[in-house]
C-alpha angles and dihedrals in degrees: 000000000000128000102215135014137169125248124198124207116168110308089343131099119203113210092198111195103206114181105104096157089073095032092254102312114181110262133179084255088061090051093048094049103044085047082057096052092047098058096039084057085070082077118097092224096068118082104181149338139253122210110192143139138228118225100037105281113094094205121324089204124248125355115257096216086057105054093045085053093051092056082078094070134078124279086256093041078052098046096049087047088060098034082060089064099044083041084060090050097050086047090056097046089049099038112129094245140042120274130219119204105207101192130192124168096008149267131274137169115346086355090067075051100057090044097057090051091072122093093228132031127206113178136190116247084248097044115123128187122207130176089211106168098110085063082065093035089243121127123227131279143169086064102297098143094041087052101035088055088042094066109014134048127273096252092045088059093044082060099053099041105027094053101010088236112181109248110209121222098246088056098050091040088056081054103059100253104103119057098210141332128242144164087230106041090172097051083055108047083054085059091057097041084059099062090046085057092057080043128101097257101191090052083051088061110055081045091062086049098059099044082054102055088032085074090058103030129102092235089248078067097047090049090057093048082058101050093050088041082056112040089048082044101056094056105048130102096257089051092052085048095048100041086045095053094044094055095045085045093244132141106237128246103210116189 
């Protein structure tokens, strides 16, 4: 049986992570499918993705079993393990199309990882999110510390990583993390994914693409990304839909 799949509804691609015996432990079925996502998201017809779970734990982070297993390879065997999984990360933040994380139970390890590669987090009232590695004297991995000290202070950090103490939703969402909180974080991130579908995808993104480099670029850079995004913007067929339906007070209707 396998421990992931995609489902497709309308414009919108499900990433169902489905190992709840393990609360959502990462598995070579999860790789696979969100590979596969990925690459059907190449297609004009999808509009976004929707990360999610079944049996109440979004992901728990790596197997245990397996990492101790995996103390048994070579230094490179062991490097190209851990570069599949930050492979996996890169491959989120620069997916097409914007992702949703719909989380329940909560997010630990390399599934915090995974989370905070999405582009957009709903939560469950209940949801908590822990960057346990230190309880198992292992360090993190898949980009938690670059993303971690990229939206939260240094202290707060400190905390998480340092103790693997458990974040609640509400706090994360006053801080900016999380984008809302709902009893049915799925139902939700559908809702969302409906409005980037009447959206101009292609204009979503470039958009994608911005927030992105403006992480790594001097601002002088990222004021240059943002004058070639625009002046090939301005004259494509979604601008000309979207400037002509705002001045006649419509609402567009983009391809």
């Amino acid at each position: 049986m396998s421990l992931a799949r995609i489902e497709q509804q309308g414009a919108t691609l499900v990433i169902v992570n489905a190992n709840p015996t393990k609360r959502g432990a990462l598995s070579s079925d999860l790789y696979t499918v969100i590979s596969q996502a990925l690459e059907r998201a190449i297609d004009p017809s999808i509009r976004a993705i929707i990360f999610a779970s079944e049996g109440g734990f979004f992901c728990s982070g790596g197997d245990l079993n397996t990492l101790r297993e995996r103390s048994g390879l070579s230094l490179e065997e062991r490097r190209a393990k851990v570069q599949e999984l930050h492979d996996l990360v890169i491959g989120l933040r620069n997916a097409p199309v914007p992702i949703i994380a719909a989380i329940e139970g909560g997010a630990a390890g390399a599934g915090l990882s995974l989370a905070l590669a999405c582009d957009m987090i709903i939560a469950a009232p209940s949801a908590t999110f822990t960057a346990s590695y230190v309880k198992a004297g292992v360090v993190p991995d898949a980009g938690l510390t670059s993303a971690l000290t990229r939206m939260l202070p240094r202290q707060m950090v400190s905390e998480m990583c340092l103790l693997a103490r458990s974040v609640t939703a509400e706090r994360l969402a006053d801080l900016g993390v999380i984008n809302a909180i709902d009893t049915d974080p799925l139902r939700h991130a559908h809702a969302i994914a409906e409005s980037f579908a009447k959206g101009p995808r292609k204009t979503q993104g470039t958009i994608k693409e911005l927030i992105g480099s403006a992480y790594e670029n001097s601002e002088v850079q990222q004021l240059d990304a943002e004058r070639e995004a625009m002046i090939r913007a301005v004259v494509d067929t979604e601008a000309k839909i979207g400037i002509a339906a705002f001045l006649n007070k419509e609402k567009p209707d983009y391809p």
